[in-house]
N, C-alpha and C positions, 0 to 999 in steps of 0.2 A: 504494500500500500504506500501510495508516494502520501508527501503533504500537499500537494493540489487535491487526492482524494479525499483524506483526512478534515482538510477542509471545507469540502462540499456536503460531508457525513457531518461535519457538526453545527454548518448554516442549514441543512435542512433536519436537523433536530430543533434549533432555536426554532426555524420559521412552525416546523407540526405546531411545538409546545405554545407557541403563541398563539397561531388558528386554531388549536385545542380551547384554550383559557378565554378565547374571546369567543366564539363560539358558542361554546356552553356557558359563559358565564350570560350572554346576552340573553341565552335559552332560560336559563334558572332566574334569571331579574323578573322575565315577562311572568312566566309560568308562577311564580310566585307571590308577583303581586296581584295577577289572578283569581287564587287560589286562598289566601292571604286569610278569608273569613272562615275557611275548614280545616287549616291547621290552626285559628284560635279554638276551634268547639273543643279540639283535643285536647290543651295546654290551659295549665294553671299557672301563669305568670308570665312574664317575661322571658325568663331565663327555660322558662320549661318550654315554649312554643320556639326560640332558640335550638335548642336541643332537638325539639322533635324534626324543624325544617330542615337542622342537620343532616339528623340521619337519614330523615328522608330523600334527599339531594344525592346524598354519597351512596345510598342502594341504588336510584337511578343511573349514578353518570356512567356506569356498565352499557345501559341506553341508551343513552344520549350519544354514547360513542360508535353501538355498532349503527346508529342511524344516520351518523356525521364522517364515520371514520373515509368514506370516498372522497368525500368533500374538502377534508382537510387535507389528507393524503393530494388529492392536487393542487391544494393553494401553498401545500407546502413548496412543491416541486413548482410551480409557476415562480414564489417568491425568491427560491435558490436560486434559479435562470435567469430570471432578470437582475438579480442583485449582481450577477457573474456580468452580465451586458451591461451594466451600469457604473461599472467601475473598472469597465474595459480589459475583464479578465479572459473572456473569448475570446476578443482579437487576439492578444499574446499567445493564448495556447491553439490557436490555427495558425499565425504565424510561425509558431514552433515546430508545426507539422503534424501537430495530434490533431486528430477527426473530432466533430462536434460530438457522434456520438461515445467516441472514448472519452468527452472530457465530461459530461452528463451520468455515464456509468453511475456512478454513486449514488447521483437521483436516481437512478431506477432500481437500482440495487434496493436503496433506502425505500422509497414503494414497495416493493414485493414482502419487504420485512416488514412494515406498519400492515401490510393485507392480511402476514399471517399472525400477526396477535391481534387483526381482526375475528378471524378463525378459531382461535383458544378464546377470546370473549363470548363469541356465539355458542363454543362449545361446551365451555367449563365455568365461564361465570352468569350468565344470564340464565342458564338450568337450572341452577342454583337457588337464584333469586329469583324464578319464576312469580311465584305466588306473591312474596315482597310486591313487585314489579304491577299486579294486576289490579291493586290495591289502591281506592281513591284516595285522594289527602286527608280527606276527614274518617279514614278508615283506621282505627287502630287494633284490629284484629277480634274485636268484641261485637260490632254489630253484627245486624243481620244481611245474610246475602242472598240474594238471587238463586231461584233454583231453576232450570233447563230442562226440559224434556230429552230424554236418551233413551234409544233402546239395545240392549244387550243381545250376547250370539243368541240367545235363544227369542229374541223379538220381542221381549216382555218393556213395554214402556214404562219407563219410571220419570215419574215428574212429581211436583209437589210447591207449596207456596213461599216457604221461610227457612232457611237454613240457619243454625249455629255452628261456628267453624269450632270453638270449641269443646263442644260437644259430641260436635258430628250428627246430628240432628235436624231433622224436616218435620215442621210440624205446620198446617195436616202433610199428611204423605199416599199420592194416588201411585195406583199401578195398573198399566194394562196387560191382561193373559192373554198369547192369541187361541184360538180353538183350537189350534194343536195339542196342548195340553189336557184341555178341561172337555174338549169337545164342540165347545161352547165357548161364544166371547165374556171372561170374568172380569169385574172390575176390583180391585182390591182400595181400600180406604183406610187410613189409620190415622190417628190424632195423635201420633209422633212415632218418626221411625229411628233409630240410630243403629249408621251404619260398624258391622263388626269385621274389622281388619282381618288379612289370612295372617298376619304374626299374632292376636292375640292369645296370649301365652293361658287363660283362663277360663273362655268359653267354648264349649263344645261344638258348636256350629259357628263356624269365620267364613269369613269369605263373604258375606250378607247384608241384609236389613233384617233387624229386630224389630218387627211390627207390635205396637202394643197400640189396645184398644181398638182391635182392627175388625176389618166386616167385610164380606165377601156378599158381591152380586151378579148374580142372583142368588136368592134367600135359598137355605138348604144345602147350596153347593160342599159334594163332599169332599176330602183330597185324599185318592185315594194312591196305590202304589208309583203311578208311572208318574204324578204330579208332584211325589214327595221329594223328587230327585230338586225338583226346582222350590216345592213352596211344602214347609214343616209345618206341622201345629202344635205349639209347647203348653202341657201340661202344667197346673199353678206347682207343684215339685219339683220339676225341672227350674222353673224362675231364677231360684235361687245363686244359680251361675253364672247368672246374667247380670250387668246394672240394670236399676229400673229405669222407670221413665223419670224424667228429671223436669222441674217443677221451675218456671221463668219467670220471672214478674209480668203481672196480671193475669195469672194463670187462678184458677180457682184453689184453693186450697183445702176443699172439702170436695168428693167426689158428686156430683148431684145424683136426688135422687131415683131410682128407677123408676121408668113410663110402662104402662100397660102396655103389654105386644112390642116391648120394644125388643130390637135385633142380639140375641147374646154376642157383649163384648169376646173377642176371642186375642192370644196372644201368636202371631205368627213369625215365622223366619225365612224370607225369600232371598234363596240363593240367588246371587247376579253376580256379574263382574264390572257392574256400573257401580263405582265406587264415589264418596262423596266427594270427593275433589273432581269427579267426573260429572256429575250436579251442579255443580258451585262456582266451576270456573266460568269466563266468557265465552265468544265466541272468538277471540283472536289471540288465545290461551298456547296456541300452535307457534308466535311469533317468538315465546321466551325458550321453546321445546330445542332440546338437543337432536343431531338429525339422527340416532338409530330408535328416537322418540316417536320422530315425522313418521320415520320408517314402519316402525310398530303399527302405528295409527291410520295409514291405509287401510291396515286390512282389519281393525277392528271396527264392529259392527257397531259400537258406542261414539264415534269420531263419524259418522255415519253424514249429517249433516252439513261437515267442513270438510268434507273427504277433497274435493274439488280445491278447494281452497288450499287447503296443506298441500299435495300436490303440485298446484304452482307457485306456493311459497316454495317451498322444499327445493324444486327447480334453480329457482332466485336465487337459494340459500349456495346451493352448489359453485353458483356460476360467480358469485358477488366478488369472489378476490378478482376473476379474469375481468368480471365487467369495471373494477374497481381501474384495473391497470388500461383499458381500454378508455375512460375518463380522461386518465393523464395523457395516455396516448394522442387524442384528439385535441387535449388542450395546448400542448407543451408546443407543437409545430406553430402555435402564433405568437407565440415568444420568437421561437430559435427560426423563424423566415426571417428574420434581420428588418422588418418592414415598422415594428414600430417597440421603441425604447422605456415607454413610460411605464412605469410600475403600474400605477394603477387603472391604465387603460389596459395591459394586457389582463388585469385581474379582470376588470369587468367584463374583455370579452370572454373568459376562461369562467366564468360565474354565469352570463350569458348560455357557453356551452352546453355547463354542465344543468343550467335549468331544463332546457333541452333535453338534456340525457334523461336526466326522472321522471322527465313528461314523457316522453317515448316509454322507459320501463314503466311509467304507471298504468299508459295505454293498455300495453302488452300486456300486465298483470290483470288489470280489470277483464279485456276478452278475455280472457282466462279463465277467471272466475266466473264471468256469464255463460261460461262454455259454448262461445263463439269459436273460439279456438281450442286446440288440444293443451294441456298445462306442458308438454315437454317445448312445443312450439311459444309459448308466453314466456319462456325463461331463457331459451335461445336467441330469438327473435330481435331481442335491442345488441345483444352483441354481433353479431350478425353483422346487422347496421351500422353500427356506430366501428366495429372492429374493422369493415370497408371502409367507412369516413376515414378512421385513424390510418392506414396505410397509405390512403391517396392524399392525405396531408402528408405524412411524412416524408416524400418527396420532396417539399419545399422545404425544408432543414437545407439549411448552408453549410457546406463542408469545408 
């Protein structure tokens, strides 16, 4: 490594960290003052709503990066190249004899390396912080959320009105059987279900929902062998294995008491592999997913809904370092064509570009998702494009 490399490896670190810090900083100011009256509901003080935009900020900037990381990756490399053109560091090293593109090396070198701890963010830290991630401002992991209709391999729809995350909890909690099972379309109903994990180390039946207070219709229905594989019916002796139901403010506190002909309460346990995080999350729950996640999620019958979606994100997901380096590629030739000097017009035309770029991949992505087009053609489709623009600019580089 000569020091003319040396040097173009640590002005295009200064320039990232600065289009990193300004960047996101401009992103966090907006989004904050925003937001401003839902991290007060949480906070008692000053110092506590402090604390909580904190942490909040710093679980997201994992976000903020992989949604900026192309962007900055070419403002970095625009900033390195004209800083070299502006203090007539080009001329000398083509006077010298070295090629434009040996003396740029570093930028692009330095590119492919910010792409790939784009790829370890995508892969190892936003998995992670999925759930952090999908969480509004005024969410501090105690309210209630959204529950989503899903259905599982066996086709059994579960949905329901109110989730507790810590509980793990749907209260009411519907199901639908298909007549595969029962023979006949069942509706299941419960006034709270909570769901029991395949690790838990205590209950006899995981893998499920704990139906308590539950009713089956139509009236009568019995469950008999072929039905038990998917839905139990627990005996009050058995109970005891189980938690019970758990009691939330404004919940009655006395059982009411029993109607003539009303339906006996019964306790049940339906096996599914629709889990509550699988309830609970959004619909773009797929964006924080690690890809042997995405991968999974094709062919499960619960992802059912997004299946299209995931698909041509996943697509996107694959392609985003190459489309990342195709960005610079397109922008970098209106620097290095020698036609214009000034910092900040080649940013704007190189800002220009790249708005361009995401308009095009957001096109792409959208037919996609309409299923106008196939999801492998939505993910290909801007590189393509924009990888033809980059080549037939490249040409105009002065050697």
């Amino acid at each position: 490594m000569t020091i003319l490399d040396r040097q173009r490896y640590w002005n295009f670190l200064k320039a990232y960290i600065i289009c990193f810090v300004s960047l996101v900083g401009l992103y966090i100011v907006i989004h904050a003052f925003e937001n401003l009256d839902e991290f007060a509901r949480r906070a008692d003080g000053t110092l506590d709503l402090l604390g909580i935009m904190g942490w909040y900020y710093l679980i997201h900037m994992s976000e903020f990066y992989d949604r900026l990381c192309g962007v900055i990756g070419m403002m970095a490399a625009i900033f390195t190249v004209t800083w070299m053109q502006k203090n007539n560091e080009l001329i000398a090293v083509l006077a010298a004899g070295m090629s434009t593109q040996r003396a740029i090396r570093p930028v692009l070198i330095s590119a492919v390396l910010v792409s790939s701890l784009a790829v370890i963010n995508q892969e190892y830290i936003l998995s992670r912080l999925g759930e952090e991630l999908q969480r509004r401002p005024d969410d501090d992991g105690q309210v209630k959320v959204m529950v989503y209709a899903r259905s599982d391999i066996n086709w059994v729809l579960v949905h329901g009105k109110e989730g507790h995350r810590i509980e793990q909890t749907i209260n009411p909690f519907y199901a639908t059987l298909p007549p595969d099972l029962f023979g006949k379309l069942v509706e299941l109903e419960a006034k709270q279900a909570r769901y029991i994990p395949e690790d838990d180390p205590n209950c006899p039946l995981r893998g499920g929902w704990l139906l308590h207070d539950a009713q089956i219709t139509p009236v009568g229905t019995e469950i008999d062998g072929k039905v038990g594989k998917v839905l139990v019916e627990l005996k009050p002796e058995d109970l005891k294995d189980y938690p019970p139901p758990v009691l939330f403010p404004g919940d009655a506190k006395t059982p009411p008491t029993p109607q003539r002909n009303a339906r006996p309460a019964r306790t049940l346990f339906l096996r599914t592999n629709v889990t509550f995080a699988a309830v609970t999350r959004n619909r773009q729950w797929y964006q924080f997913a690690a890809t042997p996640d995405l991968l999974q999620a094709l062919t499960d019958p619960v992802c059912k809904a997004e299946r299209v979606e995931i698909a041509v994100f996943l697509h996107s997901r694959l392609l985003r370092p190459l489309l990342g380096l195709a960005l610079m590629a397109v922008s970098l030739p209106l620097v290095l064509s020698g036609e214009r000097s000034n910092t900040f017009v080649n940013l704007g035309l190189s800002l220009g570009t790249s708005a361009l770029f995401y308009a095009g991949v957001f096109i792409a992505q959208y037919l996609g998702n309409n299923e106008v087009i196939v999801p492998e053609l939505a993910g290909w489709l801007p590189l393509f494009v924009f990888g033809t623009v980059a080549i037939a600019r490249w040409d105009r580089i002065r050697t």
